[in-house]
C-alpha positions in Angstrom: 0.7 1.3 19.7 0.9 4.7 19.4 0.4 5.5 15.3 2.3 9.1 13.9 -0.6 11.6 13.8 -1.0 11.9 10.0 -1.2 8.0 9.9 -3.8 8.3 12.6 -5.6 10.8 10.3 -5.4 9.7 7.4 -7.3 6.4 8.9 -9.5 8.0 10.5 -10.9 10.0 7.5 -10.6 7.1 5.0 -13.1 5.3 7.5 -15.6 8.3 8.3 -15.1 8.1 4.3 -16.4 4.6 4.0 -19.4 4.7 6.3 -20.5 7.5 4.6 -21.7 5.0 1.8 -23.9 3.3 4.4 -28.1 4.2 4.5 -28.7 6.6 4.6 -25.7 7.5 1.7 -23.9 10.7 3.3 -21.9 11.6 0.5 -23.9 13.1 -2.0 -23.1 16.4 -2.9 -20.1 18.5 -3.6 -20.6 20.4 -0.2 -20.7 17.4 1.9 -17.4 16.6 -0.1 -16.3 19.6 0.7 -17.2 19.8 4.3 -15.1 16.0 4.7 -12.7 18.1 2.9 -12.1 20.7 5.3 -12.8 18.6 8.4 -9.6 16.3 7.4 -7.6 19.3 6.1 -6.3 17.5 2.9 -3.9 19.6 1.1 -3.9 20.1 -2.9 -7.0 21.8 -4.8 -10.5 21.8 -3.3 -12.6 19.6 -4.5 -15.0 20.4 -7.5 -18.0 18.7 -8.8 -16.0 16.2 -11.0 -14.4 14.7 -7.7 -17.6 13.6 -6.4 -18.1 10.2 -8.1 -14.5 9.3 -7.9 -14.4 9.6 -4.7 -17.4 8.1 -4.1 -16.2 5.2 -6.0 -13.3 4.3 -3.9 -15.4 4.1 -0.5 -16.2 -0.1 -0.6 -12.2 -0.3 -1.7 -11.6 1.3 1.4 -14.3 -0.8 3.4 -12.8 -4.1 2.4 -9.3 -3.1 3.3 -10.6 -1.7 6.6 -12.1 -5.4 7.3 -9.3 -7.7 5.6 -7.3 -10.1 7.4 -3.8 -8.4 8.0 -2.8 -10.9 5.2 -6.0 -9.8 2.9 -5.2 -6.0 3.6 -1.3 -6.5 2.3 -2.6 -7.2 -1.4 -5.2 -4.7 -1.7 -2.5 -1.8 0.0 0.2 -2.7 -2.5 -2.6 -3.2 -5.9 -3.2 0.6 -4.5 -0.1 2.0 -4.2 0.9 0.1 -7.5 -1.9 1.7 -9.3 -1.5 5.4 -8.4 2.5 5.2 -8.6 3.5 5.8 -5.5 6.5 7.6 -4.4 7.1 7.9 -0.8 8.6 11.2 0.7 9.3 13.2 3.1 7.2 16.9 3.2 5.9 19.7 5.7 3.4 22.1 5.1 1.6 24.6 7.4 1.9 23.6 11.4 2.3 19.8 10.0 6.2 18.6 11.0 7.7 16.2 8.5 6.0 13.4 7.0 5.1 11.0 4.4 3.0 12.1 1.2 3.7 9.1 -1.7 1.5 11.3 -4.2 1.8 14.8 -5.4 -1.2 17.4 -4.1 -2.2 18.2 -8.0 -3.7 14.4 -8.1 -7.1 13.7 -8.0 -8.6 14.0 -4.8 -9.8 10.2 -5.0 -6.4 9.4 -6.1 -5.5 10.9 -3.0 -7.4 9.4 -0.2 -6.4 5.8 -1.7 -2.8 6.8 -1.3 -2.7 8.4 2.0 -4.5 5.6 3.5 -2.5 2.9 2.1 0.6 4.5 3.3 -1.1 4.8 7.1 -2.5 1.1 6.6 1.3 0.1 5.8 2.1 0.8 9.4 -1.0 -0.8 10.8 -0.2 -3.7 8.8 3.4 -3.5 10.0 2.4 -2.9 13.3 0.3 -5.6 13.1 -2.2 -3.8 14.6 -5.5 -4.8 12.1 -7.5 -5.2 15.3 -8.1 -1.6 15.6 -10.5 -2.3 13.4 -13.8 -3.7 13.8 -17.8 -3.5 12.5 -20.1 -1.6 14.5 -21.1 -3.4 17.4 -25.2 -2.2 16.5 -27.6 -5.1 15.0 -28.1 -3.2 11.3 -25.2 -1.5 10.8 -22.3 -2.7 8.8 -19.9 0.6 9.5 -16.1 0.1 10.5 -15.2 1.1 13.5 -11.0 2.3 14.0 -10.4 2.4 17.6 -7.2 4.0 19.1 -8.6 4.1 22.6 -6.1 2.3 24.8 -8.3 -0.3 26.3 -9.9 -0.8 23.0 -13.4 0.1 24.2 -14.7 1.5 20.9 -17.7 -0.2 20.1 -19.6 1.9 17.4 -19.0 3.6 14.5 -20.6 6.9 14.8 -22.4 9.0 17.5 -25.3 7.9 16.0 -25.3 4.4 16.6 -23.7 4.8 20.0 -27.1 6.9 20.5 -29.1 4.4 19.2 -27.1 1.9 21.3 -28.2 3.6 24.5 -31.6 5.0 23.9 -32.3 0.7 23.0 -30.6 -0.3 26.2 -32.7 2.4 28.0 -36.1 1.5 26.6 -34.9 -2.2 27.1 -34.6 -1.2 31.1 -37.8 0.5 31.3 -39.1 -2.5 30.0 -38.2 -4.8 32.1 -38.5 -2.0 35.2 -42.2 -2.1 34.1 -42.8 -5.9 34.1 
């Protein structure tokens, strides 16, 4: 399955989002907000220091939606798009061809991200394509892991536990090269 490039996006943020919260916490200032900011190109207003928190807040929502059931997720998508009022339409902006935005750009940022990854999350759940998502495959890390490889190979969460991955199977070689 083949997910419309701002679904993809938007799910693919709203994770990098969530495993920010894990140790060591990667979201803690207003530039690292605003560097996830630019990386994801949101539309709407920068953020500012007041959108810190907030957004901070709604990373272990997004966390538990990422590792629901297809049946767990449906709730927690609809409580979300209940909450913020969602409208679905149509828009283009910049080089982006139509698509979806359900909330208007002058929103909170955190209000946002909630929306823009329900809406992608109601075509995974549609889809019924939950198994693209997954925990990190490394022993002491509980990060999600959204794969769209087509084989499904994605095992970790971040480069850094795919280097930690390796550099453990390495020494774990030399080990038993040694013995």
């Amino acid at each position: 399955m083949v997910f419309a490039s701002d679904t993809a996006e938007a799910l693919e943020s709203a994770v990098r989002l969530s495993n920010t919260e894990l140790e060591p916490d990667t979201l803690t200032t207003l530039e690292e907000l605003e560097a996830f900011f630019d990386d994801f190109q949101y539309t709407g207003a920068r953020p500012v220091q007041r959108d810190l928190e907030p957004v901070r807040a709604i990373r272990h929502q997004l966390h538990a939606m990422f590792i629901a059931s297809r049946e767990e997720a449906v709730p927690l998508v609809n409580a979300i798009l209940s909450a913020q009022d969602a409208v679905p339409q149509l828009v283009r902006h910049g080089d982006v061809d139509w698509h979806i935005h359900a909330i208007s750009d002058d929103r909170p940022l955190a209000e946002r991200i909630l929306v823009e990854t329900a809406m992608a999350m109601v075509d995974v759940i549609r889809a019924d394509e939950m198994s693209r998502f997954d925990r990190c495959a490394h022993d002491d890390c509980d990060g999600v892991v959204f794969d769209l490889s087509r084989n499904r190979s994605r095992k970790y969460c971040s480069t850094t536990c795919t280097n930690r991955a390796a550099v453990a199977a390495y020494r774990a070689r030399q080990t038993t090269s040694d013995g």
